[in-house]
C-alpha positions as CSV (number, residue, x, y, z in Angstrom):
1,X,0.0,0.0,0.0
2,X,3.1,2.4,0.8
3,X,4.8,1.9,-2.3
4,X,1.6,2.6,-4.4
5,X,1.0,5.8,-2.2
6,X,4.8,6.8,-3.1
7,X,4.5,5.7,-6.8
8,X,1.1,8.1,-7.0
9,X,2.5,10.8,-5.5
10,X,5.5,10.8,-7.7
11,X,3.3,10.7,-10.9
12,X,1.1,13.7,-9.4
13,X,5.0,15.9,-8.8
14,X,5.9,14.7,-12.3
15,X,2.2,16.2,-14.1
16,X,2.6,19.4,-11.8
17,X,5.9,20.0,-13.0
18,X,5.4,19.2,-16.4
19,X,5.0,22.6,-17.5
20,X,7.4,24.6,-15.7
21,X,10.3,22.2,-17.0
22,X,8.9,22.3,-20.9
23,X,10.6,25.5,-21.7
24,X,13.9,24.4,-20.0
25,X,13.7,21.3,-22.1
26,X,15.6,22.4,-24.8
27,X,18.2,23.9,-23.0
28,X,18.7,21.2,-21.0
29,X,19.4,19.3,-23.9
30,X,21.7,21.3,-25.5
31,X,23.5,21.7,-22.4
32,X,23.5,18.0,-22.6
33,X,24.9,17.1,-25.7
34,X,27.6,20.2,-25.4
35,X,28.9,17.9,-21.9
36,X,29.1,14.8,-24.3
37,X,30.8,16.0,-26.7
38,X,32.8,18.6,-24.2
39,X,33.9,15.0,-22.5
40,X,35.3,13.2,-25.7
41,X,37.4,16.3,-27.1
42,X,38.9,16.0,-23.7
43,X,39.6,12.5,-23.6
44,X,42.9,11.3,-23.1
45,X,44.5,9.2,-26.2
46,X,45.5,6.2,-25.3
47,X,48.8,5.8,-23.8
48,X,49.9,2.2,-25.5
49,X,49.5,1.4,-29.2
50,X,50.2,-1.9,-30.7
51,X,50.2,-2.2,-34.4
52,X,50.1,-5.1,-37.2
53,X,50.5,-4.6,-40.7
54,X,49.0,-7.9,-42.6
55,X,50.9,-7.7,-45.7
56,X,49.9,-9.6,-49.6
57,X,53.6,-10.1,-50.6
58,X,52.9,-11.8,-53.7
59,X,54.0,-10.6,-57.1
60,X,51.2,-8.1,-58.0
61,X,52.2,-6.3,-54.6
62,X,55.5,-5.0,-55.1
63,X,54.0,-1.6,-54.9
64,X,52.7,-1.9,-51.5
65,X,56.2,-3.7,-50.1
66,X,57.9,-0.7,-51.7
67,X,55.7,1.7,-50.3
68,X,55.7,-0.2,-46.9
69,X,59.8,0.1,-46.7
70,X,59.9,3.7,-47.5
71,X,56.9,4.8,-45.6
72,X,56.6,2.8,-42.0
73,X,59.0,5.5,-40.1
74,X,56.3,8.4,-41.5
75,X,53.4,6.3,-39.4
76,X,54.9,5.7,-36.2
77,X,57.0,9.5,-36.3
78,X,53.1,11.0,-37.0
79,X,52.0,9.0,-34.0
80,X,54.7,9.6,-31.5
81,X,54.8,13.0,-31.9
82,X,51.8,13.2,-29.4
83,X,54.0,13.2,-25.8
84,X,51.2,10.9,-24.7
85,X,52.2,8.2,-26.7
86,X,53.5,5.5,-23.7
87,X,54.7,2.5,-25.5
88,X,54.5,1.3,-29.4
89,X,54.5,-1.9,-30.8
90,X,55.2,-3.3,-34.4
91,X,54.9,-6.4,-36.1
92,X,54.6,-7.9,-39.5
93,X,53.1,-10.5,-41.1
94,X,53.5,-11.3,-45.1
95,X,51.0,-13.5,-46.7
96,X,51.1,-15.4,-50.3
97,X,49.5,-18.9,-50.9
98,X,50.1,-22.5,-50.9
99,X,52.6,-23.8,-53.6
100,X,54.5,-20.4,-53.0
101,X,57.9,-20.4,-51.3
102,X,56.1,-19.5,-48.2
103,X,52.8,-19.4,-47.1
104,X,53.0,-16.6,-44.6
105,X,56.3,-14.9,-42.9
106,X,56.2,-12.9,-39.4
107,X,58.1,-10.4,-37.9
108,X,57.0,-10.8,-34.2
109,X,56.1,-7.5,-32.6
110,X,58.1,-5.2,-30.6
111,X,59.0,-2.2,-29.2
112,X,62.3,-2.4,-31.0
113,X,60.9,-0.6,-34.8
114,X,65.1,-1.0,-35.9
115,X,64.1,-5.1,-35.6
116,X,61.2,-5.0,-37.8
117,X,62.4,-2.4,-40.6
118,X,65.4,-4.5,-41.0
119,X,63.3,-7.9,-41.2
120,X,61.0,-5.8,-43.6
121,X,63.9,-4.6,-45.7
122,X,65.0,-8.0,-46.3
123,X,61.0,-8.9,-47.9
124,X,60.2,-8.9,-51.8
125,X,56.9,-9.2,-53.6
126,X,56.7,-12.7,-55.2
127,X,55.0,-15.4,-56.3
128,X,51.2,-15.8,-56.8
129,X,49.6,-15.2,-60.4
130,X,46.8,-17.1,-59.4
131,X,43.6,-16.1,-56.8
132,X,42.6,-16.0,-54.1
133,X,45.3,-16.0,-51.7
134,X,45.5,-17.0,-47.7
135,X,44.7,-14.0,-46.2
136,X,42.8,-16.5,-43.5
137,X,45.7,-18.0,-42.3
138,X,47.6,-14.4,-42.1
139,X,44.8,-12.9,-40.1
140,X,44.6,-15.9,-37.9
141,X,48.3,-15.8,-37.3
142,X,48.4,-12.1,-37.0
143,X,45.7,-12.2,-33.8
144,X,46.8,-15.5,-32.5
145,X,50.9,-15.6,-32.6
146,X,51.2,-12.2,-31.9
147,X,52.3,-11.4,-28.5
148,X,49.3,-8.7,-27.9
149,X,48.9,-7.0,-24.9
150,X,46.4,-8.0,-22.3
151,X,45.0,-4.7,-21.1
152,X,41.9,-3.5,-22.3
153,X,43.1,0.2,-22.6
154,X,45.7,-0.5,-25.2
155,X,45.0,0.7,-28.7
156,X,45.7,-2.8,-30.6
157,X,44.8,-3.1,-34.6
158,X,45.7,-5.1,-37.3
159,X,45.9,-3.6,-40.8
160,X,45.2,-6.1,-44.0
161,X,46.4,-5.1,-47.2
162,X,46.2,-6.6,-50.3
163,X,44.3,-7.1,-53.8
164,X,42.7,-10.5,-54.1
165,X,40.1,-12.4,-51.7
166,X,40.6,-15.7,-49.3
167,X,40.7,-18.9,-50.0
168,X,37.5,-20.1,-48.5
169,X,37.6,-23.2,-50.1
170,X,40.9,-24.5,-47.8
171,X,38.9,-27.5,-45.4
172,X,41.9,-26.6,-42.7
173,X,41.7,-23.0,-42.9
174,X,40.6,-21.0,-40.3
175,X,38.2,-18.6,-41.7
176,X,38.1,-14.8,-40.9
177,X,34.5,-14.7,-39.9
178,X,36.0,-16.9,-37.2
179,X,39.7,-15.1,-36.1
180,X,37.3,-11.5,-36.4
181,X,35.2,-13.0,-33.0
182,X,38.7,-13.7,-31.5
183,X,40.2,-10.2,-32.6
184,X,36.6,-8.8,-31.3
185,X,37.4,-10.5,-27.8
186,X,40.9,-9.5,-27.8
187,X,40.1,-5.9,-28.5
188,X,42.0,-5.7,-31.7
189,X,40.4,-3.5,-34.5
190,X,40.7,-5.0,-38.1
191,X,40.9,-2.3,-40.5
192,X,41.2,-3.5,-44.1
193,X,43.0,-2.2,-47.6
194,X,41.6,-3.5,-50.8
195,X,44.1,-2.2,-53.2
196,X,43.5,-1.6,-56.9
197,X,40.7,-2.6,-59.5
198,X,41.3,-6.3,-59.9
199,X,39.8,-9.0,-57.9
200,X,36.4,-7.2,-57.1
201,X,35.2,-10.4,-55.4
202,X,37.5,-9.1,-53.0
203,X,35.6,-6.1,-51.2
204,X,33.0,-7.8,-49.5
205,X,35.6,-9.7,-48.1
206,X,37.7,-7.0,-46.9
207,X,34.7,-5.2,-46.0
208,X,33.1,-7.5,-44.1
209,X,36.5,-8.1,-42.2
210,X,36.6,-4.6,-40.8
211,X,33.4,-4.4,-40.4
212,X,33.2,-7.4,-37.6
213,X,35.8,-5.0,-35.3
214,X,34.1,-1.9,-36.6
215,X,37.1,-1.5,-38.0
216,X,38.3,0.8,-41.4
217,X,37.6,-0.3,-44.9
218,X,39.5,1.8,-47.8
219,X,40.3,1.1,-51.0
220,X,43.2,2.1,-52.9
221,X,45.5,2.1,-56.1
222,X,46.9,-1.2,-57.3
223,X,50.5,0.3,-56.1
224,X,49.3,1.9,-52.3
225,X,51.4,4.8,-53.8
226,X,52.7,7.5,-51.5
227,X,54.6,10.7,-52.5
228,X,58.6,10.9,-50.8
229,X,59.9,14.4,-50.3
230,X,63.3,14.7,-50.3
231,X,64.9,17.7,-48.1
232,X,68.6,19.2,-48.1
233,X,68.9,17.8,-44.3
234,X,68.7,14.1,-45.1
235,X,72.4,13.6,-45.0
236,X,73.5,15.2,-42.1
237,X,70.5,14.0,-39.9
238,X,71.4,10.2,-40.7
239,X,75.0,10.6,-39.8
240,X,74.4,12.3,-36.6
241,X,71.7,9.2,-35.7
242,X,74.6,6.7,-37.1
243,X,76.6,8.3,-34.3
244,X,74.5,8.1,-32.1
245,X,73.9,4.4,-32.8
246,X,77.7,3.5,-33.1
247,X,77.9,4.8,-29.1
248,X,75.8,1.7,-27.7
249,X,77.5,-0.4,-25.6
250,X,76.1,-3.1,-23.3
251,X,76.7,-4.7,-20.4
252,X,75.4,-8.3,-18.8
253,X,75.6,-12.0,-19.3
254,X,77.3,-13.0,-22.2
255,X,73.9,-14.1,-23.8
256,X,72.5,-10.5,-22.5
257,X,75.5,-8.9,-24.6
258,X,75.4,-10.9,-27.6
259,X,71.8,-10.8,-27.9
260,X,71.8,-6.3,-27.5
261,X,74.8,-6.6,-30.1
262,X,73.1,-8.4,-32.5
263,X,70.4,-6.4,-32.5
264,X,72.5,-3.4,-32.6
265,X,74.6,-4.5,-35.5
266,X,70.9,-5.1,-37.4
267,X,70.2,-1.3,-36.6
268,X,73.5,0.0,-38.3
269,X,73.0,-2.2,-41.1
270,X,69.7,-0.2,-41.7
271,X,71.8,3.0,-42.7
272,X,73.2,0.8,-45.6
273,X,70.1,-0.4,-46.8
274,X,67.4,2.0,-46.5
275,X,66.9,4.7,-48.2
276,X,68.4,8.8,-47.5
277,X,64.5,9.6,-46.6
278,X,63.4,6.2,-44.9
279,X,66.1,6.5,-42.5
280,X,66.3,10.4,-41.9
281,X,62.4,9.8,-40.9
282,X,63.6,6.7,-38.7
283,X,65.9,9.0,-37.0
284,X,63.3,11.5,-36.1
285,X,61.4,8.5,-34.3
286,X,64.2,7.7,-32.5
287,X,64.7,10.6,-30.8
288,X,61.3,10.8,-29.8
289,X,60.2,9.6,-26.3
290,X,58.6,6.8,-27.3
291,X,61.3,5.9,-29.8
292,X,63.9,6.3,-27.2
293,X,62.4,3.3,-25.0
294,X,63.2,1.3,-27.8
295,X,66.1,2.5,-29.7
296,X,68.4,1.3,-26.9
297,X,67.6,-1.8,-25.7
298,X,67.8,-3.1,-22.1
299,X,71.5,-2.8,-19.9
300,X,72.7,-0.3,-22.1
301,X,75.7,1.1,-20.6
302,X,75.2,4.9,-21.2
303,X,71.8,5.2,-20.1
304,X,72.0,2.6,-17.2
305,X,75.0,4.9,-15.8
306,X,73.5,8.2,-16.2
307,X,69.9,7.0,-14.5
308,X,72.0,5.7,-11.7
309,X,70.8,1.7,-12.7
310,X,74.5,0.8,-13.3
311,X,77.6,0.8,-10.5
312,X,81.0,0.5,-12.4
313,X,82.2,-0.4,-8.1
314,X,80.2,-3.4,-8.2
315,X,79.6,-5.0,-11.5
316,X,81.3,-8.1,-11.7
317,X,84.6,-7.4,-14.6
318,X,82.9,-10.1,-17.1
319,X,79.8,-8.4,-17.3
320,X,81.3,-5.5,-19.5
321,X,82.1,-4.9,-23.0
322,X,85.8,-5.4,-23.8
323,X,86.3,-2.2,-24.6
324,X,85.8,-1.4,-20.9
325,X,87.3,-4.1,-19.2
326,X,91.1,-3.2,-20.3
327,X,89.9,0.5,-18.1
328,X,90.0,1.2,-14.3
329,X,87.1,2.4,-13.1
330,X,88.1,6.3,-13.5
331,X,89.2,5.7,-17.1
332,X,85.6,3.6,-17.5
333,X,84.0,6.7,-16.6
334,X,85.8,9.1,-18.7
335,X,84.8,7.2,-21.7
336,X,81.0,6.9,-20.9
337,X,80.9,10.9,-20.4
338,X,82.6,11.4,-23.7
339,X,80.4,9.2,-25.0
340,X,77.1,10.8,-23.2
341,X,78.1,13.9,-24.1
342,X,78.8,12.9,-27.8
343,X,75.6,11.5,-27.7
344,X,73.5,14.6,-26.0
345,X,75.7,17.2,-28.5
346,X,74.1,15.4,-31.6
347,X,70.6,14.6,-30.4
348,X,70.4,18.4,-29.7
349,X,71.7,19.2,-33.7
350,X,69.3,16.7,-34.7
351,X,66.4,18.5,-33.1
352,X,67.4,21.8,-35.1
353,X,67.9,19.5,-38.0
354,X,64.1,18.2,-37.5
355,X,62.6,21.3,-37.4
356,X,64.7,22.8,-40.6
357,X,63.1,19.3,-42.3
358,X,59.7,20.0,-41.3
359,X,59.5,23.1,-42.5
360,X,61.0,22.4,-45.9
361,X,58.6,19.2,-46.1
362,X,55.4,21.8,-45.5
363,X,57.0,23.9,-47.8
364,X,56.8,21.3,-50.7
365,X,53.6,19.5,-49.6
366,X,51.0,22.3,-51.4
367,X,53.2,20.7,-54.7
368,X,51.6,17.3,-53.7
369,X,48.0,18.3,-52.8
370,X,46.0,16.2,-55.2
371,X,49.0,13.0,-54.7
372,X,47.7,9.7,-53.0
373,X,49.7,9.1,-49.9
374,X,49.0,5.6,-48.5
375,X,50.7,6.3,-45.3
376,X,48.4,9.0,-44.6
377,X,45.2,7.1,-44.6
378,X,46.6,4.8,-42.5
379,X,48.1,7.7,-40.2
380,X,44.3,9.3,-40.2
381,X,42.6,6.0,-38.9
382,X,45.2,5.2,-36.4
383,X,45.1,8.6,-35.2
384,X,40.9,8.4,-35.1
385,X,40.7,5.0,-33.4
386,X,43.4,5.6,-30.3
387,X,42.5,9.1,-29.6
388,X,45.0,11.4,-31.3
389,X,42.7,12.3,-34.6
390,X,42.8,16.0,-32.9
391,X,46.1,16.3,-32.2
């Protein structure tokens, strides 16, 4: 009996006030709709991004592998420019078709870009001639062997790019309507590329694939062709970042050592075999702070000693380079100052270098207004999905 004495009384306050709260209606509204939208321009990107690219690598795409090779360091410089940029993670994965001489190749993702570029360097469009191709067992792979991050908050997508359709027919394939409910679970967003006018079977496909994630769909020409400015600073910014490069020196285990060598060796290799603009882009992410995190690698001698991580009183003779063991301590820290300070006297010409390129790039860009530039649609939807399209 209470509770239908409450309810009635409420109904009677609600008719009463009917009218007095009509003409605020609107405004209410309004007022409303401006907080929404007041909330999302203010929302923080997302800090950690985590990126696939799921590559065709057959013979009609040498185009795209091109373009991919000279353009990667323009997509993750764009996004780590925003400061709020945490962490960012690459990784690869180049699909053909059964009978080629491979079905699909993976570069595993990373923080460490220098890794993947060099991997990426090494690939070659090849093979095929025939449709479809196994773009099922690349997207499974890409969701399911990559190492993706378990937070919800990350920003992780996959990117498929390519001409021709799946093989649907395959009895063992996994089929993407199936890996899209595990991306979907995973939180990865499957944006799709169908590039040029062949193989028009092909766009449901690809549309239906992003559309499972609510994910991109774009089509582009056969060659994902992009426009390369070239600017007077090219030079000098990639052998300031070569220096910079040559001054890592590790410390550890001797797995530890040979393992950050390795990798370092890969990363001066990349001045050899990419291109003047590739790499004078690649430097530019490297100095970033989010490039930084990876550039070095773990127990690297300079940083280590500068943050205070690493005691040349207490570290045990075989855990340094030889360069460093034939030193006493006082001599051992000489060197890593001249080396700091090497290091901190060219990362500071580089960011006057940077800014003398930028400027000479939006100089030149107005000559390339009506140019397709693949990297920039996949800049825009990265920047739209993690939070940075305003930025």
């Amino acid at each position: 009996m209470i509770k239908k004495l409450s309810l009635l009384l409420v109904v009677l306050f609600l008719l009463n006030c009917k009218n007095s709260t009509h003409k605020n209606s609107n405004k209410d509204l309004a007022n409303a709709i401006e907080t929404s939208v007041t909330k999302q321009r203010n929302k923080k990107p997302i800090k950690n991004t985590e990126i696939v690219f799921c590559l065709d690598a057959t013979g009609s795409m040498s185009g795209l592998i091109g373009t991919a090779k000279e353009k990667i360091w323009d997509i993750v410089t764009e996004l780590a420019q925003s400061n709020d940029v945490d962490t960012l993670k690459m990784g690869m994965v180049f699909y053909r078709d059964r009978g080629d001489s491979f079905v699909t190749r993976q570069i595993a993702i990373t923080t460490d870009l220098d890794e993947v570029y060099a991997d990426l360097l090494e690939m070659s469009a090849d093979g095929g001639g025939d449709t479809p191709e196994s773009v099922n067992q690349a997207l499974h792979e890409s969701i399911t062997d990559m190492k993706w991050s378990t937070d919800r908050n990350t920003y992780k997508t996959i990117f498929v790019v390519g001409d021709c359709p799946p093989h649907m027919d395959y009895q063992d394939d996994v089929k993407y309507t199936e890996s899209c409910k595990l991306a979907a679970q995973k939180g990865i967003i499957i944006n799709t590329i169908k590039l040029g006018n062949s193989c028009q079977e092909a766009i449901p496909h690809f549309r239906e694939m992003s559309q499972c994630t609510n994910g991109e769909f774009l089509m582009l020409d056969q060659d994902a062709k992009d426009y390369v400015i070239a600017t007077p600073f090219d030079a000098e910014i990639n052998e300031l970042s070569k220096e910079i490069d040559d001054t890592r020196m590790y410390y550890g285990t001797l797995n530890e050592r040979e393992y950050n060598y390795d990798k370092k060796e890969k990363s001066m290799k990349v001045y050899d075999d990419g291109s003047a603009t590739a790499n004078s882009k690649r430097a530019e992410y490297k100095n970033s702070k989010v490039g930084k995190k990876g550039s070095y690698g773990t127990n690297e001698i300079i940083n280590d000693y500068n943050d205070g991580k690493l005691n040349l009183n207490t570290i045990e003779e075989d855990k340094l380079p030889k360069e460093l063991r034939v030193l006493n301590i006082s001599q051992q820290e000489e060197m890593i100052q001249e080396l700091s300070n090497r290091r901190d006297h060219n990362q500071s010409q580089l960011k006057e270098l940077f800014k003398k390129k930028r400027a000479y790039i939006k100089s030149k860009e107005s000559e390339q207004a009506d140019s397709t530039s693949f990297s920039k649609e996949v800049v825009k939807i990265l920047k739209e999905q993690s939070g940075k399209g305003s930025e």
